[in-house]
DRENMI-145944 format. One record per residue (C-alpha): x, z, y; residue in one letter. Coordinates in nm, 3 decimals, padded with zeros to 5 digits. Example, Ala and Ser with C-alpha at 12.3 -4.5 7.8 and 13.67 -1.06 7.14 Angstrom:
% residues 2
RONU        px        pz        py   type
RONU    01.230    00.780   -00.450      A
RONU    01.367    00.714   -00.106      S
END
This chain:
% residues 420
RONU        px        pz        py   type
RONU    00.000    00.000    00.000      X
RONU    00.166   -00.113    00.324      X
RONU    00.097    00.079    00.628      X
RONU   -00.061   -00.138    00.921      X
RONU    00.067   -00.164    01.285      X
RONU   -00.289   -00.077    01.489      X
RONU   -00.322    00.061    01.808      X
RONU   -00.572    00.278    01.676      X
RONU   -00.324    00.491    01.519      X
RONU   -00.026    00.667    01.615      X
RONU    00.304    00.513    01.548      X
RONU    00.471    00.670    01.245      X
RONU    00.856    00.805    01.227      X
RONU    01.052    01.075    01.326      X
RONU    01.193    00.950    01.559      X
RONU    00.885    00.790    01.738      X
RONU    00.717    01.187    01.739      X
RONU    01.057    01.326    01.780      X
RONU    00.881    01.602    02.037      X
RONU    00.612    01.701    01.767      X
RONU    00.874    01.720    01.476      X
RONU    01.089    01.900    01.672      X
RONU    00.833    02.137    01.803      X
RONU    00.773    02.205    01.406      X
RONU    01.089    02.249    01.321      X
RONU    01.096    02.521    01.596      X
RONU    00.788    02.666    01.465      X
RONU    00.900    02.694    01.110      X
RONU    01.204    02.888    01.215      X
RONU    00.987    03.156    01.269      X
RONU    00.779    03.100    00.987      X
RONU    01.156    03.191    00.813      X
RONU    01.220    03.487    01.011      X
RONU    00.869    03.621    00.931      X
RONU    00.968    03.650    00.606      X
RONU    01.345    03.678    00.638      X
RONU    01.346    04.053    00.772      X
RONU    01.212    04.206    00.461      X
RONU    01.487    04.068    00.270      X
RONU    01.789    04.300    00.283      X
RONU    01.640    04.622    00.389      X
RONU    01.243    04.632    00.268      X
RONU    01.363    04.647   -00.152      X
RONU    01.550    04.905   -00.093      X
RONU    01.332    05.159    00.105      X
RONU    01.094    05.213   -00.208      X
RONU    01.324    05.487   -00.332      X
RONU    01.518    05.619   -00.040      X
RONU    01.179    05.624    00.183      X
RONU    00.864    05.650   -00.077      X
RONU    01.003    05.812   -00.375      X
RONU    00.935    05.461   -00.571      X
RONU    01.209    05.515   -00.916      X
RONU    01.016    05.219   -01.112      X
RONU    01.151    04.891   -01.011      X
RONU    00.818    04.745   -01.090      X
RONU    00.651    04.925   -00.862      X
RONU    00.910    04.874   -00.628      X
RONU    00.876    04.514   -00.706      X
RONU    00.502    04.505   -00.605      X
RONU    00.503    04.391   -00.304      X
RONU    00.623    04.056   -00.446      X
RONU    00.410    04.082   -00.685      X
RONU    00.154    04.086   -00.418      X
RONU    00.299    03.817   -00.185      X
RONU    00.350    03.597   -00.473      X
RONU   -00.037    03.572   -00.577      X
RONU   -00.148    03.588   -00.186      X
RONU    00.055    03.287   -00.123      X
RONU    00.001    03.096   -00.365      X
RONU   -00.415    03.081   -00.321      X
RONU   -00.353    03.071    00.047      X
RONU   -00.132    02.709   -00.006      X
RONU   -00.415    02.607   -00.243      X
RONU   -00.683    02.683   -00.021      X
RONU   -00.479    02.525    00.331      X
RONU   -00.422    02.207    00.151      X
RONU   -00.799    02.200    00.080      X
RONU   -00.898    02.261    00.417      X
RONU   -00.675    02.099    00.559      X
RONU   -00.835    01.788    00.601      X
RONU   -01.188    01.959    00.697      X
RONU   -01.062    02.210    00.991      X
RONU   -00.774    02.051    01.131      X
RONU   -00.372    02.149    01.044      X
RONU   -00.343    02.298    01.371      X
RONU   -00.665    02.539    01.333      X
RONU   -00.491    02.636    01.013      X
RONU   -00.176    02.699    01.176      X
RONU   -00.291    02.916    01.455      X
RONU   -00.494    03.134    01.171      X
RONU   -00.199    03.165    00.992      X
RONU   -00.002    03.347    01.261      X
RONU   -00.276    03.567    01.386      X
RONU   -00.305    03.722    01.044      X
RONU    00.119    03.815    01.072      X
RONU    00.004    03.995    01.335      X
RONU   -00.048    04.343    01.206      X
RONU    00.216    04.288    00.954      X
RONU    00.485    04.488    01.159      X
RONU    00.255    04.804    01.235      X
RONU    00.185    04.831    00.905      X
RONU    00.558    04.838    00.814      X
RONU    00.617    05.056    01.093      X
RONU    00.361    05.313    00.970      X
RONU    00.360    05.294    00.606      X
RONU    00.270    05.631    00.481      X
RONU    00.324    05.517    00.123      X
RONU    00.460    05.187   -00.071      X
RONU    00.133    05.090   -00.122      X
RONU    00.125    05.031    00.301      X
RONU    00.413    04.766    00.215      X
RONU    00.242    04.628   -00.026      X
RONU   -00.087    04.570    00.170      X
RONU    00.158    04.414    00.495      X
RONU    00.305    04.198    00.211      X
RONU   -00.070    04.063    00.127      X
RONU   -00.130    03.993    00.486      X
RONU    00.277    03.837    00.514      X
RONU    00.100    03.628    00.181      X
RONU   -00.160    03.473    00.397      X
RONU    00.079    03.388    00.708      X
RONU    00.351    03.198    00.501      X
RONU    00.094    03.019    00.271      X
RONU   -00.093    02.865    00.562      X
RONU    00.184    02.814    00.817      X
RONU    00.415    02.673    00.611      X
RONU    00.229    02.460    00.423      X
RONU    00.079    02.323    00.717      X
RONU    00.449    02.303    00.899      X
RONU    00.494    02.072    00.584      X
RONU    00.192    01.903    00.601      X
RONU    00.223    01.784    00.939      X
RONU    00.566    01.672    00.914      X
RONU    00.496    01.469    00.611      X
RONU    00.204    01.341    00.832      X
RONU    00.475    01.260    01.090      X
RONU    00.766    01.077    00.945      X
RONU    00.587    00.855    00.693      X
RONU    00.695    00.748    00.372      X
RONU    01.031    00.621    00.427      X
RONU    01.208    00.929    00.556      X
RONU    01.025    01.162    00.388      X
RONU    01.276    01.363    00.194      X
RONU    01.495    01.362    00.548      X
RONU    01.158    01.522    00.700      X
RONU    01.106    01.780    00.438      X
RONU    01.515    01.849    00.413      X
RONU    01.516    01.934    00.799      X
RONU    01.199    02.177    00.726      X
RONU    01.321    02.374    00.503      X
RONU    01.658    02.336    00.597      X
RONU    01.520    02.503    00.992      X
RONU    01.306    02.718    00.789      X
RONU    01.548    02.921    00.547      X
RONU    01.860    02.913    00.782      X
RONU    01.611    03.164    00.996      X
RONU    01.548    03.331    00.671      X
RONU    01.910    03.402    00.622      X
RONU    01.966    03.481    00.972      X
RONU    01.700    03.721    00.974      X
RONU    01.770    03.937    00.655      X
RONU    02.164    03.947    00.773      X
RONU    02.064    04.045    01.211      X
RONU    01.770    04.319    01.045      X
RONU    02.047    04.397    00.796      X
RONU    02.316    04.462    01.088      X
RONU    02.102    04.601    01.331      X
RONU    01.988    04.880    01.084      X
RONU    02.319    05.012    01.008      X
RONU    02.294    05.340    01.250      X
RONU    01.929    05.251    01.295      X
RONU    01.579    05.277    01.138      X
RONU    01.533    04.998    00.907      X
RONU    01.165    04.998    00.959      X
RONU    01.184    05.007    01.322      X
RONU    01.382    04.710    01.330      X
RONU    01.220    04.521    01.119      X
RONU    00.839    04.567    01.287      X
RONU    01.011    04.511    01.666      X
RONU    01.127    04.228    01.536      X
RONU    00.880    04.105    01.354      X
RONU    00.620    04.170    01.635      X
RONU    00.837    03.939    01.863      X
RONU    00.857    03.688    01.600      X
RONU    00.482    03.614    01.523      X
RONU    00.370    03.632    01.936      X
RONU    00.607    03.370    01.987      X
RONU    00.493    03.134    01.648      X
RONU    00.152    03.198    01.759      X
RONU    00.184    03.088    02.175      X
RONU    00.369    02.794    02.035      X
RONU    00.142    02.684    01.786      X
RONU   -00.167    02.791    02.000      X
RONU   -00.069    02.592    02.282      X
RONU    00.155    02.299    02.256      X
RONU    00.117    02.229    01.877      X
RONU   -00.131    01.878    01.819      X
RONU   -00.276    01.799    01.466      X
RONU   -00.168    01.491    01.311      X
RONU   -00.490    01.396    01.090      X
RONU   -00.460    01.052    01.286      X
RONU   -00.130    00.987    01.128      X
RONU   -00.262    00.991    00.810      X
RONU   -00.543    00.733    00.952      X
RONU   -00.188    00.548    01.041      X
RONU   -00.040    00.540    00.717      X
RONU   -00.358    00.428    00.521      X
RONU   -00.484    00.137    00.736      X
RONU   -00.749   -00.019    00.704      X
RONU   -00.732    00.063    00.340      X
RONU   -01.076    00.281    00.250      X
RONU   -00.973    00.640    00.189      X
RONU   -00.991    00.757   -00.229      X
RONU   -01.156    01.101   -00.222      X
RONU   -01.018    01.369   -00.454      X
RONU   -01.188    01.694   -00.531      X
RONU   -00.964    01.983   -00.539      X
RONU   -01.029    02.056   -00.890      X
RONU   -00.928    01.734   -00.980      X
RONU   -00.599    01.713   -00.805      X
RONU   -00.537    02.075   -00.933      X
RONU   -00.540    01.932   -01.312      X
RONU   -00.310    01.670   -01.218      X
RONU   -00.051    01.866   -01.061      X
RONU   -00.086    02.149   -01.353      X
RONU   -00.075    01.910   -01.569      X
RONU   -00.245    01.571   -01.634      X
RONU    00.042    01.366   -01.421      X
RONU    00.377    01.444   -01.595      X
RONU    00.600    01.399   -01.284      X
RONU    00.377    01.604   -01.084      X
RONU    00.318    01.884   -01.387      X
RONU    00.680    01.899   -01.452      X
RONU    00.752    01.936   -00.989      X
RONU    00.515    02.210   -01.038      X
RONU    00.691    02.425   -01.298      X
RONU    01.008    02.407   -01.175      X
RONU    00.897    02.513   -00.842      X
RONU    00.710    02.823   -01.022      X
RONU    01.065    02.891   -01.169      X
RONU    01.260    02.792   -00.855      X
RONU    01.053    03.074   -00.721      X
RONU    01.072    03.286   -00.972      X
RONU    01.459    03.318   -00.927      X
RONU    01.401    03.341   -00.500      X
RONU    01.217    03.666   -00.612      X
RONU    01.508    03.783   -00.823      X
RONU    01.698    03.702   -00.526      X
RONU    01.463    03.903   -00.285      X
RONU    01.344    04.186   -00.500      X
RONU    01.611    04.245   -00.763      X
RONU    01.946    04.172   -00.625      X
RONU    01.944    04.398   -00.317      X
RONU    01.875    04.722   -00.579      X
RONU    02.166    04.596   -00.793      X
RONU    02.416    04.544   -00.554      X
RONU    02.281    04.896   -00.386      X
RONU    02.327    05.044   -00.723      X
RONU    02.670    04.927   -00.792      X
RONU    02.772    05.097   -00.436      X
RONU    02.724    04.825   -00.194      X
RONU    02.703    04.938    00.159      X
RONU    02.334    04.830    00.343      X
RONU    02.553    04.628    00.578      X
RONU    02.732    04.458    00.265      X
RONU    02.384    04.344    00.095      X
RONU    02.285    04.192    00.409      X
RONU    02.557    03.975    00.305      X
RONU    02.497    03.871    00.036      X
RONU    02.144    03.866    00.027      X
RONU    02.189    03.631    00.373      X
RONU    02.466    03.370    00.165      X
RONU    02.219    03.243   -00.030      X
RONU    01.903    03.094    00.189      X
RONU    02.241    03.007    00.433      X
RONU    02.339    02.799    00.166      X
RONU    02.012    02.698    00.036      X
RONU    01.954    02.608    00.434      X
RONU    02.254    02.386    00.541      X
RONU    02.239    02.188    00.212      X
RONU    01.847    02.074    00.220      X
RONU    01.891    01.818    00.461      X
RONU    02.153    01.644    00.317      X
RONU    02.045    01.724   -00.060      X
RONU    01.678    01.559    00.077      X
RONU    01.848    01.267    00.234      X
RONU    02.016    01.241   -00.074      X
RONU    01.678    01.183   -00.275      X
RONU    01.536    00.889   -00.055      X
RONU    01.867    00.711   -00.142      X
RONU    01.921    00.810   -00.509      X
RONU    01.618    00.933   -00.608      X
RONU    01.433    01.302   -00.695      X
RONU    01.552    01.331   -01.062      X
RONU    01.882    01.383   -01.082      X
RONU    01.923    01.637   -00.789      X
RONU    01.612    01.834   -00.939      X
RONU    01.833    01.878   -01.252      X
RONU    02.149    01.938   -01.186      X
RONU    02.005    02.187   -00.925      X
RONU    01.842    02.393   -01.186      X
RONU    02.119    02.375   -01.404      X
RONU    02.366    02.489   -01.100      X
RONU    02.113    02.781   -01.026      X
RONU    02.061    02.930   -01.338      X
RONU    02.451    02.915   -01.382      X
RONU    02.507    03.114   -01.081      X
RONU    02.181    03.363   -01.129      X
RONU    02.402    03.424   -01.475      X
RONU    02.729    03.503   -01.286      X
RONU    02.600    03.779   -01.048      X
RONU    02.610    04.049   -01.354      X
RONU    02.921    03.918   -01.545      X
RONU    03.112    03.992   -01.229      X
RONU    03.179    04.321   -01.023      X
RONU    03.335    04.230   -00.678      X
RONU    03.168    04.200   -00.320      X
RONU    03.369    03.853   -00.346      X
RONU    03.213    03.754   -00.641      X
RONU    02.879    03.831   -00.578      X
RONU    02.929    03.603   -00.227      X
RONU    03.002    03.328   -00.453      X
RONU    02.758    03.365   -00.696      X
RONU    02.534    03.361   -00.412      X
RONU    02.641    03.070   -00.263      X
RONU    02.623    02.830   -00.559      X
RONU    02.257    02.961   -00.599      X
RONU    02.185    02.852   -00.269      X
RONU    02.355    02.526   -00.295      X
RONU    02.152    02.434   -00.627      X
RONU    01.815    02.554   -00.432      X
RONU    01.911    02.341   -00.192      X
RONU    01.909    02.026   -00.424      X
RONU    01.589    02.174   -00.524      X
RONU    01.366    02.244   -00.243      X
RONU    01.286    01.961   -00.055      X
RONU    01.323    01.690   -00.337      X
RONU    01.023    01.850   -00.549      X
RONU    00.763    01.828   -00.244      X
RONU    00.890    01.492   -00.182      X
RONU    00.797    01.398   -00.553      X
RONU    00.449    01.577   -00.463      X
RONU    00.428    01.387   -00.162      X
RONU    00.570    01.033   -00.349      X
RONU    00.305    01.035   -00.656      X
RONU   -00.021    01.181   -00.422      X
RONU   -00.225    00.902   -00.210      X
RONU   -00.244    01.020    00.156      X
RONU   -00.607    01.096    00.160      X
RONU   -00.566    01.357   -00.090      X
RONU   -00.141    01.432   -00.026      X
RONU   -00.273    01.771    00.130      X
RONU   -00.431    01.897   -00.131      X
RONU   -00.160    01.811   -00.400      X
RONU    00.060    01.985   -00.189      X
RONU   -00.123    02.255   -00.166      X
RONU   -00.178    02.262   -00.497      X
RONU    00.220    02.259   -00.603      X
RONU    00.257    02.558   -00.364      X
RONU   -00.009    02.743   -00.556      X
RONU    00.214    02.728   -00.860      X
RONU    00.545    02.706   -00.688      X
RONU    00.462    03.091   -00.508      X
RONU    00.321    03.207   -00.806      X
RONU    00.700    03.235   -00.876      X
RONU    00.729    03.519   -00.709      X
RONU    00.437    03.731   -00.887      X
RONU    00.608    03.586   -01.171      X
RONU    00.953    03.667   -01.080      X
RONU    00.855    04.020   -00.963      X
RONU    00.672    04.110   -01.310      X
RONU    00.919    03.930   -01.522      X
RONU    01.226    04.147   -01.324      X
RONU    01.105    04.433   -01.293      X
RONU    00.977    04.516   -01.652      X
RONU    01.277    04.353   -01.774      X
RONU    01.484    04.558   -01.544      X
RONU    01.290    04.911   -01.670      X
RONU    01.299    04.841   -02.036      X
RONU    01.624    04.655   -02.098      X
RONU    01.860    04.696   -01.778      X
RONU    01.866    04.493   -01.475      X
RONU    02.142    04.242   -01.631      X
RONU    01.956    04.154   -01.873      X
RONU    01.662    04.048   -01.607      X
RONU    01.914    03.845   -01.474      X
RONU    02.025    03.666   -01.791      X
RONU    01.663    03.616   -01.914      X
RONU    01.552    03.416   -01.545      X
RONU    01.918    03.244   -01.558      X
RONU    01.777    03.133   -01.883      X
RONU    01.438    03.000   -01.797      X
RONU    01.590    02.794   -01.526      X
RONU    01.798    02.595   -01.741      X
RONU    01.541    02.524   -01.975      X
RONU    01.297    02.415   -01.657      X
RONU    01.573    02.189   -01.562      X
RONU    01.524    02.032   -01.916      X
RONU    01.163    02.007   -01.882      X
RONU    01.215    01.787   -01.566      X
RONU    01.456    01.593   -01.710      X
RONU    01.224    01.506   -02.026      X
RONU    00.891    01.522   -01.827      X
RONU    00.962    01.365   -01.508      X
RONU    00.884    00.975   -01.533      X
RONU    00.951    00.702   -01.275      X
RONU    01.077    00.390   -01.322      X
RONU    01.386    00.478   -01.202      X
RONU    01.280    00.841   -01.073      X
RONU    00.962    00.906   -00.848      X
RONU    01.145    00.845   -00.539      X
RONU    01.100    00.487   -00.609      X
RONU    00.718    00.484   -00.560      X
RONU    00.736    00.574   -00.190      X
RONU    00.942    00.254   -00.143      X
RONU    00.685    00.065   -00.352      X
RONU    00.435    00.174   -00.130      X
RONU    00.590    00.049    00.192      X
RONU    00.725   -00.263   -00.006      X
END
């Protein structure tokens, strides 16, 4: 299907809505940093704050996040094309709202847990529609360039967040720091995406034509990204399991390196390495894909992730554990943006929202997934051993993409054949 020139329609590109991209990007970075300041100090406050010595329980509040963000993606990529992306948007950041008071307050864990419902909500519908939009935006020939510079903006804030909360609570209150600045951080997504932010349903319109929009129901796409559609069944689990190991990365690893003596200041390090890595490396890794296809860097960035998510308990060294950090980043970064460009590649533009949506609902069900399979792991058999068993299930997911996955020469190709 070959997009038509018509004034009727806005020009697609990045560069021809360089302002609106840009203004997402923006946006997104503090969709990142929303999430980015629980990351180095939050896990490790259930014990020294709320008496919490389970680490499932002290794992909850992924647990909770995990299953809140993945029906909120669902449900924005269903209504996304019935209220408007921008509505969405707006929504999204009025609900992060409260999130800091609650922090700031908690009484007990279960506080955290209920601002991690409502933190849920906020990332499923802002940054879906943050991907949405720029999808919308660029077309179908940059696409993975689009979605490499969104996540790219979006997880370099997430690693400068959890390392500035991480530094700034050393001599301070960890809470404290964390609500002040996540108070400043969702006013300043919502006036931007309130005020200057403009939807892009018309660029869809652009990218269709005069071709008759194909109507999906959500249902429908849902069974075809779970399952029906093998390249779009086999994006979908390893984004559950890419997921998974972010939660390892979130939840777990800050209580192991605190329990093998790292200072708070030290795990801010670390836990900051990997989305750095995972950040600087998506928008080449997604440039990558529209050149060489989705495939192969899918793969080997499984493979390179589990390897390194196996290395942080065989070793015992700050150094180490900076390393072992950094390769995981580096094979998320393969990862990331190349599996919603497959999303994006196989779904027809009338119903691209929705499968998008619908690959988020599994892909955040990682971390529920993640946060159960860790923890319990972690009580009954150590915390090494949770990290061998997830090292383990991303290999084999890397297998099941490279078995599952069918293109012609990889699913990248069908976005060309589209504009061809």
């Amino acid at each position: 299907m070959t997009p038509v020139a018509d004034a009727t329609y806005p020009r697609l590109g990045i560069r021809a809505n360089w302002r609106q991209f840009t203004l997402l990007l923006t946006i997104n970075a503090f969709v990142g940093a929303m999430v980015g300041l629980e990351r180095s100090v939050l896990p490790t406050l259930a014990e020294r704050e709320f008496g919490v010595a389970s680490t499932t329980v002290a794992l909850s509040f992924l647990v909770a996040f995990g299953l809140v963000k993945a029906a909120s993606n669902l449900a924005a990529g269903h209504l996304a094309d019935r209220v408007g992306r921008k509505r969405l948007l707006v929504v999204g950041w009025m609900v992060a709202l409260p999130v800091p008071l609650l922090v700031l307050f908690a009484h007990s864990w279960s506080w955290i847990v209920a601002a991690n419902v409502l933190l849920g909500i906020n990332q499923g519908l802002t940054w879906s529609m943050t991907v949405v939009m720029k999808v919308d935006l660029a077309g179908p020939a940059r696409r993975g360039l689009a979605l490499g510079l969104n996540e790219s903006v979006g997880y370099a804030a997430v690693a400068l967040a959890a390392f500035g909360s991480a530094q700034l609570a050393v001599g301070h209150s960890p809470r404290f720091v964390a609500a002040l600045l996540g108070a400043v951080v969702a006013a300043c997504g919502l006036l931007l995406s309130a005020l200057f932010t403009r939807d892009t349903a018309e660029h869809v319109g652009s990218e269709i034509g005069a071709t008759p929009r194909t109507s999906a129901r959500t249902r429908d796409v849902l069974r075809q990204v779970t399952w029906t559609d093998r390249s779009l069944s086999a994006a979908a689990q390893a984004g559950l399991v890419n997921n998974m190991n972010d939660a390892l990365a979130w939840g777990l690893l800050p209580i192991f390196l605190a329990s093998s003596g790292l200072s708070v200041g030290h795990i801010g390090v670390v836990a900051a390495l990997y989305p750095a890595a995972w950040a600087l490396g998506q928008v080449g890794f997604g440039a990558l894909s529209d050149r060489v296809g989705r495939k192969g860097p899918i793969v080997g960035g499984m493979w390179l992730q589990a390897a390194a998510i196996a290395l942080f308990p065989m070793v015992s060294s700050y150094l180490a554990w900076m390393i072992a950090a950094l390769l995981m980043g580096v094979g998320t970064a393969f990862v990331y943006p190349t599996l919603l460009a497959v999303v994006a590649d196989v779904a027809e533009p009338s119903w691209r929202a929705s499968a998008i949506g619908a690959y988020r609902l599994w892909r955040d069900l990682g971390y529920a997934v993640g946060g159960l399979t860790a923890g319990v792991i972690a009580d009954v058999a150590g915390m090494k051993a949770a990290f061998v068993a997830v090292a383990a299930a991303t290999a084999l997911s890397g297998i099941v993409v490279a078995t599952r996955m069918e293109t012609r020469s990889d699913v990248g190709q069908l976005a060309s054949d589209r504009t061809g």
